[in-house]
Backbone atoms as SQL, in Angstrom:
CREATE TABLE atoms (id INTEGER PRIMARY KEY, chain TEXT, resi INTEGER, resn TEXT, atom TEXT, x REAL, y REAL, z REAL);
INSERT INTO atoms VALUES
  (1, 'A', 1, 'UNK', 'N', 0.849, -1.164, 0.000),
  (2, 'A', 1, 'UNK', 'CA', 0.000, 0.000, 0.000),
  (3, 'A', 1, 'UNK', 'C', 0.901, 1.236, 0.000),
  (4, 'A', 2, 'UNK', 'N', 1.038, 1.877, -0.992),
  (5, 'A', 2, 'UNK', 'CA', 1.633, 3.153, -1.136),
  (6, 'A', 2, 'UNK', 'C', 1.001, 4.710, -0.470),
  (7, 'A', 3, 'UNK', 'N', 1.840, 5.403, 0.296),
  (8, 'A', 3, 'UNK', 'CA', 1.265, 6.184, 0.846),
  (9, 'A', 3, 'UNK', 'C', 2.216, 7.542, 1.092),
  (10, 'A', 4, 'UNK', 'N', 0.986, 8.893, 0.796),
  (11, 'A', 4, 'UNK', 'CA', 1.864, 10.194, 0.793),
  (12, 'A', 4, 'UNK', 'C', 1.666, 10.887, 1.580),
  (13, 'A', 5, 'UNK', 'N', 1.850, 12.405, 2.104),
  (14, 'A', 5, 'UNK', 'CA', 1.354, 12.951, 2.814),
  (15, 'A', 5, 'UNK', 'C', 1.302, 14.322, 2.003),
  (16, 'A', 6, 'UNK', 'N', 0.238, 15.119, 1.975),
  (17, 'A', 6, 'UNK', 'CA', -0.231, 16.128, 1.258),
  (18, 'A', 6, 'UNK', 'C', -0.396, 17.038, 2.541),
  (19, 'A', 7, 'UNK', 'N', -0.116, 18.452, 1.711),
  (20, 'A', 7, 'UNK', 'CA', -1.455, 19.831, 2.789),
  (21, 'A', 7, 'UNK', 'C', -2.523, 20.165, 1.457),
  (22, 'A', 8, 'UNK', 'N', -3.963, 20.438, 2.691),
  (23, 'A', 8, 'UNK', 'CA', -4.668, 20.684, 1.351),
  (24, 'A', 8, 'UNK', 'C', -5.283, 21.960, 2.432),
  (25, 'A', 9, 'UNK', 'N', -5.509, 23.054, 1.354),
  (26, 'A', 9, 'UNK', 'CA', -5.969, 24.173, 2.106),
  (27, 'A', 9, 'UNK', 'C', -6.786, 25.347, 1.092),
  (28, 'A', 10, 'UNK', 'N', -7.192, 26.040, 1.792),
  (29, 'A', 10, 'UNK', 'CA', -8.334, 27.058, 1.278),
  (30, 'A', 10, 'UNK', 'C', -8.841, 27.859, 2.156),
  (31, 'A', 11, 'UNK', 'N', -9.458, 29.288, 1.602),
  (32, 'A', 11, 'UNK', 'CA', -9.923, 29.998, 2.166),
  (33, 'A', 11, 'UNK', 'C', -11.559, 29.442, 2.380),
  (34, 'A', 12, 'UNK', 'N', -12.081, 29.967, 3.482),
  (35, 'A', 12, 'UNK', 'CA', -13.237, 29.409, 3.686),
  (36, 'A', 12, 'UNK', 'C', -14.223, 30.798, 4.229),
  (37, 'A', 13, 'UNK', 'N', -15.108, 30.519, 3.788),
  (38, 'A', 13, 'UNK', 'CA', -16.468, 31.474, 3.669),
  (39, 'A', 13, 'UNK', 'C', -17.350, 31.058, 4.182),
  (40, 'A', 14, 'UNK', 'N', -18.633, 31.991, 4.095),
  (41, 'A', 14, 'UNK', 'CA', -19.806, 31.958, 4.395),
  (42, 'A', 14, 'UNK', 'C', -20.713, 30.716, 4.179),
  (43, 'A', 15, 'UNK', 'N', -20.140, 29.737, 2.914),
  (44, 'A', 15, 'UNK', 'CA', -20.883, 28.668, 2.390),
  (45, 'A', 15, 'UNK', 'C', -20.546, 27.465, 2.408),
  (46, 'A', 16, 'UNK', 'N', -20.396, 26.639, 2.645),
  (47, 'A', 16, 'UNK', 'CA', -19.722, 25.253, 2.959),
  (48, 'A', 16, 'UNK', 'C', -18.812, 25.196, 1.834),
  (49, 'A', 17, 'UNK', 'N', -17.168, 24.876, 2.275),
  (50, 'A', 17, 'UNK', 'CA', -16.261, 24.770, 1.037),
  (51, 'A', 17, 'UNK', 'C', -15.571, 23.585, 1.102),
  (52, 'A', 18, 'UNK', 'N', -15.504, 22.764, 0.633),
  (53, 'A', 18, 'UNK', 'CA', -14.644, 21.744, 0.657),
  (54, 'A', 18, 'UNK', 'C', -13.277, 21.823, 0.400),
  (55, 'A', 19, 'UNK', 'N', -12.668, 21.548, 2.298),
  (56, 'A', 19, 'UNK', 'CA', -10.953, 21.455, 2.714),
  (57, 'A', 19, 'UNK', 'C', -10.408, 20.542, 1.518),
  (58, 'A', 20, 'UNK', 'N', -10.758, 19.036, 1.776),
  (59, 'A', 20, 'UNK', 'CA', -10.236, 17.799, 1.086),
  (60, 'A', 20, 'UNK', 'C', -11.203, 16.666, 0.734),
  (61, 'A', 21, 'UNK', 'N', -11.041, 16.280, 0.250),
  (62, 'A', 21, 'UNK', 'CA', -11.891, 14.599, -0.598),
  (63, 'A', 21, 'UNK', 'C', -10.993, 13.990, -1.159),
  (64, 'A', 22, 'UNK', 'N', -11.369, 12.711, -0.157),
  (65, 'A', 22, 'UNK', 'CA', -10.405, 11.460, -0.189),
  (66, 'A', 22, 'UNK', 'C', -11.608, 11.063, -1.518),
  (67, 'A', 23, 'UNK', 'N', -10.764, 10.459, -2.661),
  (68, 'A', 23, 'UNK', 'CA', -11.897, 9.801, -3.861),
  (69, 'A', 23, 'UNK', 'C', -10.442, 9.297, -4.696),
  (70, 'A', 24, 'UNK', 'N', -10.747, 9.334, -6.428),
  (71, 'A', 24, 'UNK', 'CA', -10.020, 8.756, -6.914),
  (72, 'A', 24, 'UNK', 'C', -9.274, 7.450, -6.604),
  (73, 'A', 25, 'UNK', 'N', -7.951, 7.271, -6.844),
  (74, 'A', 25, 'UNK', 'CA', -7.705, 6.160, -6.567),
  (75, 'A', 25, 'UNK', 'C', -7.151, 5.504, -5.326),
  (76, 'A', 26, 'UNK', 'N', -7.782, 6.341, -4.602),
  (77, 'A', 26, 'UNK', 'CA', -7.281, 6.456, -3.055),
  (78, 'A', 26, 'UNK', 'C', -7.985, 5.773, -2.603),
  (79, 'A', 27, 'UNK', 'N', -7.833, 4.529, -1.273),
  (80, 'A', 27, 'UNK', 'CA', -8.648, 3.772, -0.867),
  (81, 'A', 27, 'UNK', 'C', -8.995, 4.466, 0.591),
  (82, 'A', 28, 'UNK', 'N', -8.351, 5.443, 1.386),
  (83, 'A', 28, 'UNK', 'CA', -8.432, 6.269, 2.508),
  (84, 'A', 28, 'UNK', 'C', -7.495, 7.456, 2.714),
  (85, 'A', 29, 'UNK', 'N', -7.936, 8.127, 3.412),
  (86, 'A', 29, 'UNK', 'CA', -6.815, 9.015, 3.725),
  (87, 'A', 29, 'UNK', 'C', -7.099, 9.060, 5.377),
  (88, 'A', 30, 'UNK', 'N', -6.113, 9.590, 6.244),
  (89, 'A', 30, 'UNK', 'CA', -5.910, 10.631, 7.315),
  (90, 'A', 30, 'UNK', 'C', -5.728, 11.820, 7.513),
  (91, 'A', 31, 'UNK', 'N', -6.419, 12.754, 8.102),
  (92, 'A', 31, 'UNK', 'CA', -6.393, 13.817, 8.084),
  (93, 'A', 31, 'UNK', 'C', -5.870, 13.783, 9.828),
  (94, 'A', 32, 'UNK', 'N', -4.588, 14.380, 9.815),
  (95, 'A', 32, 'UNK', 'CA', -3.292, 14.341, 10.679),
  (96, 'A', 32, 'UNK', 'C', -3.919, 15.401, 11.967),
  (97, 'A', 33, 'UNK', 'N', -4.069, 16.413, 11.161),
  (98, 'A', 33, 'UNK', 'CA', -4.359, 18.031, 12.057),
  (99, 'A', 33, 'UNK', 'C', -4.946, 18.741, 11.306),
  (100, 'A', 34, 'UNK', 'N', -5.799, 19.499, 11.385),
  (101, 'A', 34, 'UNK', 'CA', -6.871, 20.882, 10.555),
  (102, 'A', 34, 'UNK', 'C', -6.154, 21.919, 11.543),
  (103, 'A', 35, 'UNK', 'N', -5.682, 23.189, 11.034),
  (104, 'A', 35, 'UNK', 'CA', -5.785, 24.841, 11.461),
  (105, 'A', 35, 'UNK', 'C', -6.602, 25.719, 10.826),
  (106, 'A', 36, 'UNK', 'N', -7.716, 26.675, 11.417),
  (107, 'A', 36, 'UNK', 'CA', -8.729, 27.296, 10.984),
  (108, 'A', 36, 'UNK', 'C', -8.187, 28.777, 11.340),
  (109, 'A', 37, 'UNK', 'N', -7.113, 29.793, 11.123),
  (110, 'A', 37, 'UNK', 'CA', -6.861, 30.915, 11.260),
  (111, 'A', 37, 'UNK', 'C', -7.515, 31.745, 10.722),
  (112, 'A', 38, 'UNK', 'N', -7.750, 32.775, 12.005),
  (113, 'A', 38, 'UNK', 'CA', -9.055, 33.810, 11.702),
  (114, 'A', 38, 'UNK', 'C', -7.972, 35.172, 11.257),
  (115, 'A', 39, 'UNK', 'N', -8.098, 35.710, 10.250),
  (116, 'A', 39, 'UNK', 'CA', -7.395, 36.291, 9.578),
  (117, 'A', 39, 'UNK', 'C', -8.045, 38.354, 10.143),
  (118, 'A', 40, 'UNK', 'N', -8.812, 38.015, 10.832),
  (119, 'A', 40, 'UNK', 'CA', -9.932, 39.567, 10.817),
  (120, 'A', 40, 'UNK', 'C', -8.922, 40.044, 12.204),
  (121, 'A', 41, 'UNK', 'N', -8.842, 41.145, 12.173),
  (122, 'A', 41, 'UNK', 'CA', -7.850, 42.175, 13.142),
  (123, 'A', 41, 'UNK', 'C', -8.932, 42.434, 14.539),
  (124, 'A', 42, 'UNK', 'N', -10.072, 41.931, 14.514),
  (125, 'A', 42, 'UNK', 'CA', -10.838, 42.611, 15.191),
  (126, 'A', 42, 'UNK', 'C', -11.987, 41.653, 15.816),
  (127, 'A', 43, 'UNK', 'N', -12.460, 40.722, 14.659),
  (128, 'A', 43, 'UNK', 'CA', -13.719, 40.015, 15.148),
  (129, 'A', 43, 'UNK', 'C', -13.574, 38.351, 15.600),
  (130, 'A', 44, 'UNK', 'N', -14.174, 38.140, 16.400),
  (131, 'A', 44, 'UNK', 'CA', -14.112, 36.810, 16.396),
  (132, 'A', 44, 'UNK', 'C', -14.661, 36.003, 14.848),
  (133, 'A', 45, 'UNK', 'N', -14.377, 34.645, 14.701),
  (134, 'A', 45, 'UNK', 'CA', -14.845, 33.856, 12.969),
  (135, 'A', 45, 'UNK', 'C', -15.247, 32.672, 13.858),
  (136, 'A', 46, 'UNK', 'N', -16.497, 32.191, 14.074),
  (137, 'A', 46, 'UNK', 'CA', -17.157, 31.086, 14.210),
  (138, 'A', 46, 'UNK', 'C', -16.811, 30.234, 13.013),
  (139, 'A', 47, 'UNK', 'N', -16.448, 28.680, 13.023),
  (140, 'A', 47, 'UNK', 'CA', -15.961, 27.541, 12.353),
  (141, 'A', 47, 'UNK', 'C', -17.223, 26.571, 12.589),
  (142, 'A', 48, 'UNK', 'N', -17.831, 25.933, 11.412),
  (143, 'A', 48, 'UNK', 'CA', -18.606, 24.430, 11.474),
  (144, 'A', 48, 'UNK', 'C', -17.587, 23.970, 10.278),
  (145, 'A', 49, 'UNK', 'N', -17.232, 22.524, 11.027),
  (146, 'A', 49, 'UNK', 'CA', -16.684, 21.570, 9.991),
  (147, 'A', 49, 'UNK', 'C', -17.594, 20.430, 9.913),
  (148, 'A', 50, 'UNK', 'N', -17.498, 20.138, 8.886),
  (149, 'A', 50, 'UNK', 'CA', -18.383, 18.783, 8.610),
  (150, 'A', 50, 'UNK', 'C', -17.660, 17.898, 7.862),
  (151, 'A', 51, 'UNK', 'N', -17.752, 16.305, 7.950),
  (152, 'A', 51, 'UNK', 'CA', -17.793, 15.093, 7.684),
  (153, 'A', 51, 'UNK', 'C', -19.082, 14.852, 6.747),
  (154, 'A', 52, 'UNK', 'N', -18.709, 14.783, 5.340),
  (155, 'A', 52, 'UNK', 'CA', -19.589, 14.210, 3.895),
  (156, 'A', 52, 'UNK', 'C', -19.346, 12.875, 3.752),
  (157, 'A', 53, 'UNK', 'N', -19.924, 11.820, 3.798),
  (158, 'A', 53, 'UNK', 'CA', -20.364, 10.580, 3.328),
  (159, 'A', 53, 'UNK', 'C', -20.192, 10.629, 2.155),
  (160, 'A', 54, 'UNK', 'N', -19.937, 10.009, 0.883),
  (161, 'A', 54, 'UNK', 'CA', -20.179, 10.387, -0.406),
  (162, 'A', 54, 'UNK', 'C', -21.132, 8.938, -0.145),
  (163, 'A', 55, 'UNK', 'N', -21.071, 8.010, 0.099),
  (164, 'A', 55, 'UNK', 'CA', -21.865, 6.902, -0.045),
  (165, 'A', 55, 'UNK', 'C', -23.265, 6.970, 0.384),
  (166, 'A', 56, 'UNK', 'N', -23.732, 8.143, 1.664),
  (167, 'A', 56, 'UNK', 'CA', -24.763, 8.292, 1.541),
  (168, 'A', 56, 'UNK', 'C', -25.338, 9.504, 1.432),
  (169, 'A', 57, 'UNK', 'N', -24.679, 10.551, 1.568),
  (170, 'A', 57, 'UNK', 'CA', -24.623, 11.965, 0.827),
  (171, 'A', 57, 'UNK', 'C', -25.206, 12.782, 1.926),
  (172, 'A', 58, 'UNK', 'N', -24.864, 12.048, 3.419),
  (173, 'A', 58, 'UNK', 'CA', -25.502, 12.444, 4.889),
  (174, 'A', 58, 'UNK', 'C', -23.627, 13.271, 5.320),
  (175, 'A', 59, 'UNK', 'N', -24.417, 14.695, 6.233),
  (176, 'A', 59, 'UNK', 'CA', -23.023, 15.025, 6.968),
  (177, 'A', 59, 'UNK', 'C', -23.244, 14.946, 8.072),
  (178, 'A', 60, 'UNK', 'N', -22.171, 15.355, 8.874),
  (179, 'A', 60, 'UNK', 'CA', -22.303, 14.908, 10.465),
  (180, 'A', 60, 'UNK', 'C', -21.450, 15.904, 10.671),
  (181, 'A', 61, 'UNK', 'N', -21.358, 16.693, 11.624),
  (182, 'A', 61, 'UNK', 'CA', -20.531, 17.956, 12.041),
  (183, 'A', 61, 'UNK', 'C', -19.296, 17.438, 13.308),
  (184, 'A', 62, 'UNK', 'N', -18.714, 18.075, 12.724),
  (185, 'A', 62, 'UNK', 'CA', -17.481, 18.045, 13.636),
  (186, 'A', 62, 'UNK', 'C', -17.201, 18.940, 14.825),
  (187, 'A', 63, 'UNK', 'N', -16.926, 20.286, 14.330),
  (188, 'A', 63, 'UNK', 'CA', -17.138, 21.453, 15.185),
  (189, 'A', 63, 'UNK', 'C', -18.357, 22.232, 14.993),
  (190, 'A', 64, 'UNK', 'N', -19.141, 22.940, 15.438),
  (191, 'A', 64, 'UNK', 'CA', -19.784, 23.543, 15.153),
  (192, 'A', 64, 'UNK', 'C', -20.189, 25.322, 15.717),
  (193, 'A', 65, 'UNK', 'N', -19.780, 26.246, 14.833),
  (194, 'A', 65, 'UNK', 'CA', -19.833, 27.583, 15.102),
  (195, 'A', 65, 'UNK', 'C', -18.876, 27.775, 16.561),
  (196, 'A', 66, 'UNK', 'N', -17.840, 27.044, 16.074),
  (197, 'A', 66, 'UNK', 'CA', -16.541, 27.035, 17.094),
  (198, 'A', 66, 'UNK', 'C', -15.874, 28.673, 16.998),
  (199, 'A', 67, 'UNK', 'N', -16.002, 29.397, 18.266),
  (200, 'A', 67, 'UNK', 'CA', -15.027, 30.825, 17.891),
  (201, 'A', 67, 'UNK', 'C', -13.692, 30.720, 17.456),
  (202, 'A', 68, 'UNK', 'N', -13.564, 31.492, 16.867),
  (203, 'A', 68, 'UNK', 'CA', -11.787, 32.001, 17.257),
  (204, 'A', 68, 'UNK', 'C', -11.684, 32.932, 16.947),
  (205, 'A', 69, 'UNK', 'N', -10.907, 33.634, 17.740),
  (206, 'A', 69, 'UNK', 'CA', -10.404, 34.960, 18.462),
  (207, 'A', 69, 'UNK', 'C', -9.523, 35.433, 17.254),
  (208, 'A', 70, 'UNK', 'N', -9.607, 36.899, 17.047),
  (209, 'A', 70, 'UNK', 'CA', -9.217, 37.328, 16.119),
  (210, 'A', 70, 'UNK', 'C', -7.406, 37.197, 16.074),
  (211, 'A', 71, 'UNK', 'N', -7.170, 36.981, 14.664),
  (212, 'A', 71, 'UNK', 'CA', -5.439, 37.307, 14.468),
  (213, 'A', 71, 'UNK', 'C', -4.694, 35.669, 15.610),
  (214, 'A', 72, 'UNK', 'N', -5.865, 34.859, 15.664),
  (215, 'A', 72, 'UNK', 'CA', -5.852, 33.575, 16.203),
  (216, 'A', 72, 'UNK', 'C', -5.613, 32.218, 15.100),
  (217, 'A', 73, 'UNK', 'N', -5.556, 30.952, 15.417),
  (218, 'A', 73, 'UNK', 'CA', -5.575, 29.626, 14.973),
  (219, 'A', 73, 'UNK', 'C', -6.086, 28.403, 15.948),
  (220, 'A', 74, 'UNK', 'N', -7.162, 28.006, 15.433),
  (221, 'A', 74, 'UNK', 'CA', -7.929, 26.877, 15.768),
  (222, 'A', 74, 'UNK', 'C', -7.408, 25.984, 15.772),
  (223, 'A', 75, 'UNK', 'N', -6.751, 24.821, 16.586),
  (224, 'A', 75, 'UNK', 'CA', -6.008, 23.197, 15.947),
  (225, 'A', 75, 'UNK', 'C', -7.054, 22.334, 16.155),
  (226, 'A', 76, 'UNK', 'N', -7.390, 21.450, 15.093),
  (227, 'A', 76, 'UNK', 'CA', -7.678, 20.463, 15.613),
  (228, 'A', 76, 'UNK', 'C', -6.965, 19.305, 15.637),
  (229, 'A', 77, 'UNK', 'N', -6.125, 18.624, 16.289),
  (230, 'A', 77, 'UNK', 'CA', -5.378, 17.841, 16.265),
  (231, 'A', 77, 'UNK', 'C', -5.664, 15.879, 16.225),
  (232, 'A', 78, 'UNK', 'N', -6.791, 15.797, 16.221),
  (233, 'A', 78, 'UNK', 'CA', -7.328, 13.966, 16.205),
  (234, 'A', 78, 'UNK', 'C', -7.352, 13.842, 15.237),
  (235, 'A', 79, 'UNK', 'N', -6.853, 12.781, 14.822),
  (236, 'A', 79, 'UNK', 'CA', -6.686, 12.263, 13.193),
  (237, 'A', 79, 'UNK', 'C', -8.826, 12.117, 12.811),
  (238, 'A', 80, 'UNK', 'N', -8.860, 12.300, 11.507),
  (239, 'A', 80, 'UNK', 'CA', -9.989, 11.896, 11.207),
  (240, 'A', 80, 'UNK', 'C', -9.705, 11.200, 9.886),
  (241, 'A', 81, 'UNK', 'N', -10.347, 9.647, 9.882),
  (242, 'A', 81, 'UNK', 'CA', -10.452, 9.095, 8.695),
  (243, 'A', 81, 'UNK', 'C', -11.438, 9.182, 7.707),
  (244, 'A', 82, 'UNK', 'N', -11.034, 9.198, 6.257),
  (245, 'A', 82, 'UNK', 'CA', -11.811, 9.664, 5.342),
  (246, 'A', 82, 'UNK', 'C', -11.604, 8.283, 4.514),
  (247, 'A', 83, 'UNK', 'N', -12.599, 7.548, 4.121),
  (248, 'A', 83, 'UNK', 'CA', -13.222, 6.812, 3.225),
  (249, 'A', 83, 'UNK', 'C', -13.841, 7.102, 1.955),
  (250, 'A', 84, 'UNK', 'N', -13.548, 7.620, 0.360),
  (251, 'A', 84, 'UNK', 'CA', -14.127, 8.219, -0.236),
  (252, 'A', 84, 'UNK', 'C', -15.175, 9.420, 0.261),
  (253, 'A', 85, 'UNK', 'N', -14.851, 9.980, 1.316),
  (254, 'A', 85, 'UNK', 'CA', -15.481, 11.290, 1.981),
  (255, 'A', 85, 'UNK', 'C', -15.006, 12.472, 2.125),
  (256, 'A', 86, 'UNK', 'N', -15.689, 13.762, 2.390),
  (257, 'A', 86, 'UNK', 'CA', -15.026, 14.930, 2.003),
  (258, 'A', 86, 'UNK', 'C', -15.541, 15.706, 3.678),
  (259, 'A', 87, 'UNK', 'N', -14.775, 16.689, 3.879),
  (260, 'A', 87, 'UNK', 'CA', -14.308, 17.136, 5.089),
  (261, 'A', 87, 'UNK', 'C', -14.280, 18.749, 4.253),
  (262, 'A', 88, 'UNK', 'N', -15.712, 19.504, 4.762),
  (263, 'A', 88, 'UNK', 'CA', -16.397, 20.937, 4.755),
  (264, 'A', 88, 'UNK', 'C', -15.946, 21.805, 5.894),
  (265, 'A', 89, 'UNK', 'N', -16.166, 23.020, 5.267),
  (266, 'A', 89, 'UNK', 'CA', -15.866, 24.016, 6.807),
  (267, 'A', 89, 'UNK', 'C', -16.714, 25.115, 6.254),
  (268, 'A', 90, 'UNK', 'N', -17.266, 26.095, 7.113),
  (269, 'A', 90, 'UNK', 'CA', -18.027, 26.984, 6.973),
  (270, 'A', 90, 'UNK', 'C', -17.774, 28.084, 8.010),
  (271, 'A', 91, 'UNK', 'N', -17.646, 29.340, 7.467),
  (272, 'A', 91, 'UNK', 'CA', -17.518, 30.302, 8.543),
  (273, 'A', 91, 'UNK', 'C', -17.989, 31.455, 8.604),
  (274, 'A', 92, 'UNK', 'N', -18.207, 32.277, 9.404),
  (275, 'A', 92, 'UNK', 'CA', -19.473, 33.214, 9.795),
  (276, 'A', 92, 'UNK', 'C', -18.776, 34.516, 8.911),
  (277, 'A', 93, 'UNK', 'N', -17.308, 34.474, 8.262),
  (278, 'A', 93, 'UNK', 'CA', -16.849, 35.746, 7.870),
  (279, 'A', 93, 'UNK', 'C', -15.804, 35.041, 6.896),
  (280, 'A', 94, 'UNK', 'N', -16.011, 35.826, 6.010),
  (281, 'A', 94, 'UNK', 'CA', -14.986, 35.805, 4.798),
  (282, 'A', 94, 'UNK', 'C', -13.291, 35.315, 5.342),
  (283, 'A', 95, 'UNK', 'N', -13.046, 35.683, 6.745),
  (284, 'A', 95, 'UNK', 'CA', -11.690, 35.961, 7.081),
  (285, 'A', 95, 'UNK', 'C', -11.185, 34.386, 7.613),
  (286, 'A', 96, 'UNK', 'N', -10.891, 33.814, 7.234),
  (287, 'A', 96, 'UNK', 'CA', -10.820, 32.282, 7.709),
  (288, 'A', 96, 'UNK', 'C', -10.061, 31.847, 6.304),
  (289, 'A', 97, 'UNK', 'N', -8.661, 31.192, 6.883),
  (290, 'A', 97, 'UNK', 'CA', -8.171, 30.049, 5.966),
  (291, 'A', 97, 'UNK', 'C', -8.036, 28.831, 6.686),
  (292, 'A', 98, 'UNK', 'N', -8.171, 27.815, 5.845),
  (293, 'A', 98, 'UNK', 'CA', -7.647, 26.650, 6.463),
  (294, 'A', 98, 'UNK', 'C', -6.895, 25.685, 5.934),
  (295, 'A', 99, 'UNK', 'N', -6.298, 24.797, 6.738),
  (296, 'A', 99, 'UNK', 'CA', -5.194, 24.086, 6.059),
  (297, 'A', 99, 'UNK', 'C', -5.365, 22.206, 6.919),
  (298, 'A', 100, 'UNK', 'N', -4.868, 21.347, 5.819),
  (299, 'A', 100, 'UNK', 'CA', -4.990, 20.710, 6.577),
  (300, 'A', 100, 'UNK', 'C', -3.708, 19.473, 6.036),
  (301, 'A', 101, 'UNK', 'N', -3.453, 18.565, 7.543),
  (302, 'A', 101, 'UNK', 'CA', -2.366, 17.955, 6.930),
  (303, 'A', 101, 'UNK', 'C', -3.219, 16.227, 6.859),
  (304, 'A', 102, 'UNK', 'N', -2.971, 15.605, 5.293),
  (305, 'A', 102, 'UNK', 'CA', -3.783, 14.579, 5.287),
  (306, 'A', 102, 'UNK', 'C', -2.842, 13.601, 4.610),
  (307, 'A', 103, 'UNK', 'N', -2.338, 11.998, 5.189),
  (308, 'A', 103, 'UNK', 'CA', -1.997, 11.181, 4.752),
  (309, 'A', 103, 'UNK', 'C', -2.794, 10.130, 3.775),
  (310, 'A', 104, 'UNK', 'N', -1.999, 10.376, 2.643),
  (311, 'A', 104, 'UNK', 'CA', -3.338, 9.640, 1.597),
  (312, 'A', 104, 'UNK', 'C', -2.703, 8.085, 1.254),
  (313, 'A', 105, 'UNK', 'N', -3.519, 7.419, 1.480),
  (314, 'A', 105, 'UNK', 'CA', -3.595, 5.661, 0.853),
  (315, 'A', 105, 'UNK', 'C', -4.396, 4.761, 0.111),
  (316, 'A', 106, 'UNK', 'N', -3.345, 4.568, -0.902),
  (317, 'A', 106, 'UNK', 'CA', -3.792, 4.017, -2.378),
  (318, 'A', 106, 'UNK', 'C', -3.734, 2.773, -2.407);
C-alpha cells in the first residue's frame, strides 16, 4: 500500500467549502491536524466543519460555530479518517483560511 502525505488548504467562507476529498484512486486518507486561522484584526470567525459521506450523501458535524479569536488559529489535532469522503468548513466571515495535513492511501 503506497502512501503520501499532502497539505490541502483554502480559504473558507460563508458557504460550505470543501478542505479535502479522499476519492479517486485512493482507498483512505488521514487527516493528521486541521488549522482554521481567523485572519480579521478585530472580530471573532465562528468555524462548522463537517464530515460528507459520499456513499450516503448524509453530513455529520465536527465542530460547530466554534469561535476564534481574532489574528488567532484553531487546531484540531485527532486524526480523522476519510473513506471516499469529504471534510467541509463553513464560517461566519470571509476571514478564515484553512489548512490541513492529510496522509493519503492508495
Amino acid at each position: 500500500m503506497a502512501s503520501s502525505f499532502k497539505n490541502a488548504h483554502t480559504a473558507v467562507g460563508t458557504s460550505a467549502t470543501t478542505v479535502y476529498t479522499c476519492g479517486g484512486s485512493l482507498n483512505s486518507s488521514v487527516i493528521h491536524g486541521m488549522f482554521f486561522a481567523n485572519t480579521h484584526g478585530s472580530a471573532n470567525v465562528n468555524v462548522t466543519l463537517e464530515l460528507v459521506d459520499s456513499s450516503s450523501g448524509s453530513s455529520r458535524k465536527i465542530l460547530d460555530a466554534v469561535p476564534v479569536p481574532p489574528n488567532t488559529t484553531l487546531s484540531v489535532d485527532k486524526p480523522i479518517n476519510l473513506e471516499h469522503d469529504s471534510i467541509q468548513a463553513t464560517a461566519s466571515s470571509a476571514n478564515c483560511d484553512a489548512v490541513a495535513s492529510v496522509l493519503e492511501l492508495s
